[in-house]
Rosetta silent file (secondary structure, phi, psi, omega in degrees, C-alpha in Angstrom):
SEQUENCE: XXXXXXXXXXXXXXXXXXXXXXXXXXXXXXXXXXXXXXXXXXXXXXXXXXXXXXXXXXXXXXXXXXXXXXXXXXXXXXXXXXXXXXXXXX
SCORE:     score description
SCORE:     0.000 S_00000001
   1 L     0.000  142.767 -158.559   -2.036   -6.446  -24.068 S_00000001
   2 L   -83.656  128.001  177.592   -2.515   -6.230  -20.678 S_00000001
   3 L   -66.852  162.857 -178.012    0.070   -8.970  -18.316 S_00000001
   4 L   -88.659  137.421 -166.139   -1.541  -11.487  -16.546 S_00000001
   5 L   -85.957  156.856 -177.666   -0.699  -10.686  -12.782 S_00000001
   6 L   -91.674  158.427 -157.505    1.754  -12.918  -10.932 S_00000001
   7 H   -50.859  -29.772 -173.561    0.902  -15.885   -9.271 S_00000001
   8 H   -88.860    5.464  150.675    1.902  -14.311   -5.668 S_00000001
   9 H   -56.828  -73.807 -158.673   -0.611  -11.384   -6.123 S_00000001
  10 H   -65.984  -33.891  150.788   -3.445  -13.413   -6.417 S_00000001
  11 H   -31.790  -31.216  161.177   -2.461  -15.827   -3.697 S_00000001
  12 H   -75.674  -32.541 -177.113   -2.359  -12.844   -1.193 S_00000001
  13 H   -76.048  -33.712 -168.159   -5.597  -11.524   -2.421 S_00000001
  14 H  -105.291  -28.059  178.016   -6.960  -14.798   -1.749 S_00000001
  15 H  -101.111    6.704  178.728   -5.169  -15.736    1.544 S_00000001
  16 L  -101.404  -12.778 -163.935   -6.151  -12.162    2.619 S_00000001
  17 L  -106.290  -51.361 -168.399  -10.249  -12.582    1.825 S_00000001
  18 L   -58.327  -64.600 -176.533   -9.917  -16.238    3.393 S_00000001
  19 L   -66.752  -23.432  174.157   -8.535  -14.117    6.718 S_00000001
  20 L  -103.947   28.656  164.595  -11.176  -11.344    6.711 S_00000001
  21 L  -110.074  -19.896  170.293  -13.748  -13.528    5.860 S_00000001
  22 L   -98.829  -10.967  177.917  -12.895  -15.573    9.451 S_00000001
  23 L    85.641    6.973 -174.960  -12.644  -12.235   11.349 S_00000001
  24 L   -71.625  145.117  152.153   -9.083  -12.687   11.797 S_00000001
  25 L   -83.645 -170.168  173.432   -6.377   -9.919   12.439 S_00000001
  26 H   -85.839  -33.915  164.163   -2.689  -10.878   10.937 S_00000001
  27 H   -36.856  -61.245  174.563   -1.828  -10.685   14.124 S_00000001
  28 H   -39.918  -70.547  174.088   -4.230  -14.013   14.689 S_00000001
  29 H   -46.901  -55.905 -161.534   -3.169  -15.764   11.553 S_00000001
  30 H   -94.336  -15.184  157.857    0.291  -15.394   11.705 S_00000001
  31 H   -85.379  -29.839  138.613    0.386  -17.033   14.964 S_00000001
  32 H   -57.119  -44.040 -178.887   -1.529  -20.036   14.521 S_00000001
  33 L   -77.153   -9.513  179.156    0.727  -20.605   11.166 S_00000001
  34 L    82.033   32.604  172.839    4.026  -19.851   13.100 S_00000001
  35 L  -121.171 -157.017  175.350    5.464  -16.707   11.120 S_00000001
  36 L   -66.490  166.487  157.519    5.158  -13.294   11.720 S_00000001
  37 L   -76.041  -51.238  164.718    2.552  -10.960   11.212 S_00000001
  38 L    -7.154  -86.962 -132.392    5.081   -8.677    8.956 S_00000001
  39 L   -73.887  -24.651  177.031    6.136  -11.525    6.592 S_00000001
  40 H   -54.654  -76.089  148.452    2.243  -12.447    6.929 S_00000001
  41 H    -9.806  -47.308  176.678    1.303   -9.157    5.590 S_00000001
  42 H   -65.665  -41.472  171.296    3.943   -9.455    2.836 S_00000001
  43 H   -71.398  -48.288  175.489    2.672  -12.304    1.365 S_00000001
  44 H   -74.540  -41.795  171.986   -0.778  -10.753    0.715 S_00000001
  45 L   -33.543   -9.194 -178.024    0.430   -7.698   -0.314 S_00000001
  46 L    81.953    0.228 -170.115    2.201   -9.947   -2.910 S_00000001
  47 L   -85.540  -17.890 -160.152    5.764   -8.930   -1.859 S_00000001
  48 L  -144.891  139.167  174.778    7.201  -12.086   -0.849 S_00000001
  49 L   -79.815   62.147 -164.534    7.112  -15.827   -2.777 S_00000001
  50 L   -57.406  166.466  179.315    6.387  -17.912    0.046 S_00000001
  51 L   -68.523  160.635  174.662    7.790  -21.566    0.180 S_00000001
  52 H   -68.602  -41.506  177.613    5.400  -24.238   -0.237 S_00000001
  53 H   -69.835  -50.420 -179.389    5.462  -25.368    3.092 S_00000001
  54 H   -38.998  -47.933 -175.225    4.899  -21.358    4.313 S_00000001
  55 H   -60.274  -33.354 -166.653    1.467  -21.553    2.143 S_00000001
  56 H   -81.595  -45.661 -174.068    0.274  -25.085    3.258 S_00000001
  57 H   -66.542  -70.589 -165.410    1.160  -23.258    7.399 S_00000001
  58 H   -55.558  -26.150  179.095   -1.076  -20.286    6.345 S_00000001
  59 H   -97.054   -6.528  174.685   -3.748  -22.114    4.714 S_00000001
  60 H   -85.149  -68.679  178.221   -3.681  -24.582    7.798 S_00000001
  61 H   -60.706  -30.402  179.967   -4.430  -21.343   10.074 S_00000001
  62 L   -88.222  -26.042 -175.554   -6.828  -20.128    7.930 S_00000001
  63 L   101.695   19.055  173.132   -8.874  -23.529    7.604 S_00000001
  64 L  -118.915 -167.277 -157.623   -8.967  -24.037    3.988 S_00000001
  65 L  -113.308  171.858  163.155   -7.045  -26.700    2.307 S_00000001
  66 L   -70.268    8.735 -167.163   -4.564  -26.285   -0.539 S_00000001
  67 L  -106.359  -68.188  170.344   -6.880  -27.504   -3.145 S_00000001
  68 H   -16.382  -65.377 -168.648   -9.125  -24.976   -2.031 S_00000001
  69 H   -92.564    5.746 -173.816   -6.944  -22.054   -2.323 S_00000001
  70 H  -100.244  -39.148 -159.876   -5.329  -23.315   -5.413 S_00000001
  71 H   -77.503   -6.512  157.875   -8.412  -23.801   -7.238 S_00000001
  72 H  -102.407    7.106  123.981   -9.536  -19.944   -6.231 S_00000001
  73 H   -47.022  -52.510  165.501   -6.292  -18.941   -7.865 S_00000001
  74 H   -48.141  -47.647 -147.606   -7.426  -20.439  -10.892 S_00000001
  75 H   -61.993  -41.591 -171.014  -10.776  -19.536  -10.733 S_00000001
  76 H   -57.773  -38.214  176.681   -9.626  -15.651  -10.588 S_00000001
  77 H   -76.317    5.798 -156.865   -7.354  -15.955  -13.468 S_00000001
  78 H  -125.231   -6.802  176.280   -9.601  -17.751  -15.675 S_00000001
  79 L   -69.525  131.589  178.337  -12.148  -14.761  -14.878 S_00000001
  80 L   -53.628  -23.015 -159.992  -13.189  -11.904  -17.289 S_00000001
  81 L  -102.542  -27.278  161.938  -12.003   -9.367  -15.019 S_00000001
  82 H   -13.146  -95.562 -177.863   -8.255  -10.983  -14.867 S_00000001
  83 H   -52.153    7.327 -132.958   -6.481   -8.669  -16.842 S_00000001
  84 H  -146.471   -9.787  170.379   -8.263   -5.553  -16.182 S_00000001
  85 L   106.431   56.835  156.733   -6.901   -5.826  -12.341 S_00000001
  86 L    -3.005  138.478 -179.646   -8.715   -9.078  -11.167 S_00000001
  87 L  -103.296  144.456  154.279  -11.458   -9.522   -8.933 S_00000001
  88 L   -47.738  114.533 -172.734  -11.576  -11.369   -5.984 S_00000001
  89 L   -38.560  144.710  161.371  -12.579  -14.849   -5.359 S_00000001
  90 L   -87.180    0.000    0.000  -15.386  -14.812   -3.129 S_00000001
């Protein structure tokens, strides 16, 4: 059986769609939320666990809310395509 990917994949994959779906660079993003572009990068790439409060400043720059982005975390993992190397929320 295949694992279910961790939570801070799809949260990158999802705060990464949310920014190229606005036209944004990381550059952009990461300056309205107050980090870096790097550690901005890191988190979608999945490399880094941000803090709650990092996630709420990134989802504040991108314009969606945390309900928002939580519930297209769900939606992907609750998806047929999950396990199999999960598709992106739209």
């Amino acid at each position: 059986m295949t694992p279910e990917p961790l939570w801070r994949h799809l949260l990158g994959h999802q705060l990464r769609a949310a920014r190229h779906r606005r036209g944004d660079t990381l550059e952009e993003t990461a300056r309205r939320a107050g980090i870096s572009p790097q550690y901005l990068s890191e988190i979608e790439r999945g490399r880094k666990e941000p803090s709650s409060e990092m996630i709420a400043a990134v989802a504040g720059a991108l314009e969606v809310t945390l309900a928002e982005l939580t519930r297209a975390v769900a939606a992907t993992l609750r998806g047929p395509t999950c396990r199999a190397g999960y598709a992106l929320a739209a």
